[in-house]
N, C-alpha and C positions, 0 to 999 in steps of 0.2 A: 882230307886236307886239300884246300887249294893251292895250285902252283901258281908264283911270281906270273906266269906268262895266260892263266886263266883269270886272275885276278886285274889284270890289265884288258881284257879282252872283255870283262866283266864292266869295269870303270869306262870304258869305250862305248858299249851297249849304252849304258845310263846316259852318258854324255849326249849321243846323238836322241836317244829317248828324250830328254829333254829339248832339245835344241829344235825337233819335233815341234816338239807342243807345243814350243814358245808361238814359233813360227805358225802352226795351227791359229793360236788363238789370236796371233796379229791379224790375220789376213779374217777372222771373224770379226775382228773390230772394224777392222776396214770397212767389212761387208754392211756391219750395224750401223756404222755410220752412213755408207751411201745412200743405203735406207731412209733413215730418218729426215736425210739432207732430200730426199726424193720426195717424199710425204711433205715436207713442211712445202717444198716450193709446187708444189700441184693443190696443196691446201690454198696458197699465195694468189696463183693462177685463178686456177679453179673455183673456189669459195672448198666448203666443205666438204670431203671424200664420205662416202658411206661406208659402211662398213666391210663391206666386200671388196672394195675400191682397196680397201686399206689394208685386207688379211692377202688381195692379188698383191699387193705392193711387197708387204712381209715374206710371201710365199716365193718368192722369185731368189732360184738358188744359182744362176749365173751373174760374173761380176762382170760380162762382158752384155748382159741383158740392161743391168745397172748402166753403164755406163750410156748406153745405146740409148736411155731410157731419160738420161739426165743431159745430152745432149740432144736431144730434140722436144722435149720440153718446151724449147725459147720458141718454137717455129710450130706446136702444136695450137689450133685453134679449138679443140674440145681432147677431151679426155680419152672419149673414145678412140681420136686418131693413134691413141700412145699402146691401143688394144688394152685398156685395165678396163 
């Protein structure tokens, strides 16, 4: 049998368990978005990304790489300066 004071501590776990994930899966959307927002404007820029161009873009697991990435976009004159 579980006690009043396990059965709280149980409903607690779950609570941040979730509260987790949610926050997990925001901060992946975030990611998926600066993504795609990064591809489309180096597509814009650039003409068309190749393929590689495009799995270095998807493969990049810093949001501080992203962002570094989509600020100086405006001020790059090839692709290569951006290192993809």
């Amino acid at each position: 049998m579980v006690t009043v004071y396990e059965q709280l501590g149980i409903e607690k776990g779950i609570e941040k368990g979730i509260e987790k994930g949610i926050e997990k899966g925001i901060e992946k959307g975030i990611e998926k978005g600066k993504k795609e927002t990064l591809l489309l404007l180096l597509n814009k820029k650039f003409g068309p990304l190749s393929e590689a161009q495009q799995e270095a873009v998807l493969q990049i697991d810093s949001m501080q790489r992203l962002n570094e990435l989509l600020l100086s976009i405006m001020d790059a004159s090839t692709i290569a300066e951006l290192g993809l």
